[in-house]
C-alpha positions in Angstrom: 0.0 0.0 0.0 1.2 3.4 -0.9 2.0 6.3 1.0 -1.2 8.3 -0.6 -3.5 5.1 -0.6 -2.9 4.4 3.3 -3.8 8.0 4.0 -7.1 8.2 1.5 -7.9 4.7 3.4 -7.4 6.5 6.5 -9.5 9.4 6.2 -12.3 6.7 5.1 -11.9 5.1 8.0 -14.4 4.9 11.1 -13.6 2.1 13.1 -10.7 1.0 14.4 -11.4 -2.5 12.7 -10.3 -0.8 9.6 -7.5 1.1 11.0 -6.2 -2.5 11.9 -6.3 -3.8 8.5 -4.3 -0.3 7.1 -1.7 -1.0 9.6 -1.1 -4.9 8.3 -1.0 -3.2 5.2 1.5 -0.6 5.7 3.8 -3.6 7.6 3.7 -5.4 4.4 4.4 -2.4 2.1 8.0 -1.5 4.2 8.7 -5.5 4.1 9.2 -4.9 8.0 8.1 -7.3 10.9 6.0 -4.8 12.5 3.9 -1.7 12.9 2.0 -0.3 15.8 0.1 2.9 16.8 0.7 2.6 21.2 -1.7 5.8 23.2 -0.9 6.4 26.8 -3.0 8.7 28.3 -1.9 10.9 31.5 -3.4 8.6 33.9 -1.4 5.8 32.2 -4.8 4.0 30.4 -3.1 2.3 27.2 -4.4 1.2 23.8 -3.3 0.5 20.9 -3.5 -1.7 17.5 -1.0 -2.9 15.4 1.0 -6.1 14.4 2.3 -7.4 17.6 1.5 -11.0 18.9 -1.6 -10.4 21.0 0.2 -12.4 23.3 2.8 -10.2 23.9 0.3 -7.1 24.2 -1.1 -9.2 26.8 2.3 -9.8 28.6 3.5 -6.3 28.3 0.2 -5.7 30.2 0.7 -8.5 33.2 4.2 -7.5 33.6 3.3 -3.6 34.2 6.0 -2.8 31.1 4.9 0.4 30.4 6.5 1.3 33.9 10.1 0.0 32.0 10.2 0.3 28.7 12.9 2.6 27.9 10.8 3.0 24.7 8.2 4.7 26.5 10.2 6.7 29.3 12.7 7.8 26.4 9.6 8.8 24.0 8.8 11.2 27.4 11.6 12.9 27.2 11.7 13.5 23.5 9.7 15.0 20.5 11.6 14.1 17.6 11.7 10.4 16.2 13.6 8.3 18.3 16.1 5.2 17.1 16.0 2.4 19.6 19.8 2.2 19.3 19.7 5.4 21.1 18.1 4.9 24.1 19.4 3.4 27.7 19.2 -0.2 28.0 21.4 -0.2 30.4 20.0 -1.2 33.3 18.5 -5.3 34.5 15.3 -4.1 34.2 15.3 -2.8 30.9 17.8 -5.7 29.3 15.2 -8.2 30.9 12.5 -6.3 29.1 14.3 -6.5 25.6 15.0 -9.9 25.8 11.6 -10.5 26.4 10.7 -8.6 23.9 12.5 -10.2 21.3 11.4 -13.8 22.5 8.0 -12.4 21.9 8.5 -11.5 18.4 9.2 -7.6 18.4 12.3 -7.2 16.5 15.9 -6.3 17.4 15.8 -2.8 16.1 13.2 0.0 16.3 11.8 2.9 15.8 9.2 5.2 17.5 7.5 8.4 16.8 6.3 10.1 19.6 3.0 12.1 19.1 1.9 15.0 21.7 -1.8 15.1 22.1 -4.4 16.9 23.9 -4.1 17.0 27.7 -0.9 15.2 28.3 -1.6 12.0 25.9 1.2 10.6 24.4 1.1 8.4 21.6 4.0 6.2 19.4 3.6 5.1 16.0 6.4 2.4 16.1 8.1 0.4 13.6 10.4 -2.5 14.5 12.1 -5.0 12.6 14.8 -8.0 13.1 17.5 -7.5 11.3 21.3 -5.8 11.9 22.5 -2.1 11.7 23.1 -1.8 8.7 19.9 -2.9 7.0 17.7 -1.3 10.0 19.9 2.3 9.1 18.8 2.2 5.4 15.4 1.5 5.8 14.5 4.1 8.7 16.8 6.8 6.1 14.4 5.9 3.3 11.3 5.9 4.8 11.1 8.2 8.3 9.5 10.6 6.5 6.8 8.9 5.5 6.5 7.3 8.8 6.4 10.7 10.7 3.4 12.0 8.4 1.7 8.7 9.0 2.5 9.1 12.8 0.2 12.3 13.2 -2.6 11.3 10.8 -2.8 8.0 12.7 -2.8 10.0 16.2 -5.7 12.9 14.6 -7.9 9.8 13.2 -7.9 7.6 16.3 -8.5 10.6 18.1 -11.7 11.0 16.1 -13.0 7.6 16.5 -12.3 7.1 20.2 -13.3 10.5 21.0 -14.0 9.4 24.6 -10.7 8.5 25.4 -10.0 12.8 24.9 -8.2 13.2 28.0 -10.3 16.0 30.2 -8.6 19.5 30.1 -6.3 20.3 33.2 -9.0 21.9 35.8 -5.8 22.8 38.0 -3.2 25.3 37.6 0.4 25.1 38.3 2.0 28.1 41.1 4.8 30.1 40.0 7.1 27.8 42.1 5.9 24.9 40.5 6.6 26.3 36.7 9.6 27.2 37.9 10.8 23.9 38.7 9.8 21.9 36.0 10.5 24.4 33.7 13.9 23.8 35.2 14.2 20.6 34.7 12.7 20.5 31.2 15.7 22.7 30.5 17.8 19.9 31.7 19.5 20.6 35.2 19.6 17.9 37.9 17.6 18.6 41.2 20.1 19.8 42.9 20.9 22.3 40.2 17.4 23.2 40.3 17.5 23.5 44.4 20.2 26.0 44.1 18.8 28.2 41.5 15.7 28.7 43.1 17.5 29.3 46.7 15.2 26.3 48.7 16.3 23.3 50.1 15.9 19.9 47.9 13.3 18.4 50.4 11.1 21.6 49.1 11.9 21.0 45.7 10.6 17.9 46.0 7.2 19.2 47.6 7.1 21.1 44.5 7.5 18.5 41.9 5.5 16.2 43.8 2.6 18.8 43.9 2.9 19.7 39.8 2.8 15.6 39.4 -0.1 15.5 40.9 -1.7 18.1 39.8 -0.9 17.0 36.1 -1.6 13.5 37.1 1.5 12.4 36.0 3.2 8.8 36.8 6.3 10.3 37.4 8.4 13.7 36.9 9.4 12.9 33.5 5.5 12.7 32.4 5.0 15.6 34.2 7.4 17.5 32.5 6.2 16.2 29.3 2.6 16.9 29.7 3.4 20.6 30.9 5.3 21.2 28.2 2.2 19.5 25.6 -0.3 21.8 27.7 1.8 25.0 27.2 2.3 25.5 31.0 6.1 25.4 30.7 7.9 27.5 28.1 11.5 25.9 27.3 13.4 25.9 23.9 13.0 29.0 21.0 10.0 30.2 22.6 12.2 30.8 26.2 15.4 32.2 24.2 12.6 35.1 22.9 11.2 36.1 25.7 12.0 39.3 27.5 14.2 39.4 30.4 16.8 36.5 29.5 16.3 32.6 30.8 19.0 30.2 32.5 21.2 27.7 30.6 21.4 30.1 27.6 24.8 28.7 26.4 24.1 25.2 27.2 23.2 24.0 23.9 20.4 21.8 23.3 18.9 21.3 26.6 15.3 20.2 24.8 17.3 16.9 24.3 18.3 16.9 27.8 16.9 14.4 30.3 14.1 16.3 32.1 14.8 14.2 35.8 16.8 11.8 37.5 
């Protein structure tokens, strides 16, 4: 199926019975083992469809995965395509989780697309394959432009059919303190950086994170940081480097790369 057929066939589309069918079908056109559209809302409900052995969607879910998967915590952190090969595997949990993974079918190599959506939902279009560098390099060069435009029509349509799973808009707002600290650590200092630079203790700090995680209703500090950046609470990046009055880390370099917590 080509590029221009899959998306007609998409807009067409309205049921997710169908959307599974286009996915088998774009697997088949990039002569890859797998494709899969993976949502994860803010309160950490997942869906999905795709190629993977039901059986291993059904693991993944038993074992709590989404908890380890250094596809999903990297895809946090990020908002540009993201190679497997590039993310930490490094510790027992995570190598236990890829060999699983590859006993279940999922491929060696990888590649996700993280999409943004409304109200902290985060979603991956992810295509994986078994095969060695070399190959896997050549085919994400010749087709992750394709795979990025599929990525957000995917997200837009599935958010059309399973309007209900819209994530409510944030009721509560984040104080100043509260900005301030993640906006520090989407920027890419470490807590105690972030202690020092706002002039409180690290047991505060942590009040303050904890608080903002809550209020976001974020599994952890990296999803926080990630949905306050999605929801436009946090400013970090170009948008910072124009605004009035100067903002910290200005020579660091690419701190949007950055790990947002430790």
């Amino acid at each position: 199926m080509e590029l221009d057929q899959f998306l007609q066939a998409l807009e067409q589309a309205d049921a997710l019975e169908q959307i599974q069918g286009l996915i088998v079908g774009l697997r088949d056109h990039y002569e890859i083992d797998h494709v899969v559209y993976h949502w994860i809302s803010a309160d950490g409900e997942q869906y999905g469809f795709g190629t993977y052995d039901p059986a291993w969607a059904q693991h993944y879910s038993d074992k709590d995965y989404l908890r380890v998967d250094p596809v999903i915590t990297g895809c946090f952190q990020r908002f540009h395509p993201t190679d497997w090969r590039r993310l930490d595997w490094s510790s027992k949990a995570a190598a236990l989780f890829r060999e699983d993974a590859i006993a279940y079918g999922v491929g060696n190599q990888g590649y996700s697309i993280p999409i943004r959506g409304p109200n902290g939902q985060l979603a991956l279009f992810t295509a994986s394959h078994s095969t060695d560098d070399d190959t896997w390099t050549k085919i994400t060069t010749e087709h992750q432009r394709d795979w990025i435009l599929i990525a957000h029509y995917l997200n837009q349509k599935a958010l059309d059919i399973e309007n209900d799973r819209r994530p409510e808009p944030l009721v509560r707002s984040l104080s100043p303190r509260e900005v301030d600290a993640l906006t520090y650590l989407a920027m890419g200092y470490g807590r105690g950086q972030v202690a020092d630079l706002l002039s409180i203790s690290e047991h505060t700090l942590r009040a303050y994170i904890e608080s903002a995680r809550f209020k976001l209703g974020a599994m952890n500090t990296t999803h926080a940081v990630a949905r306050a950046v999605s929801e436009g609470l946090i400013v970090v990046g170009g948008a910072a480097r124009a605004a009035a009055g100067g903002w910290p880390g200005r020579d660091t370099g690419d701190i949007i790369t950055k790990s947002a917590a430790r």
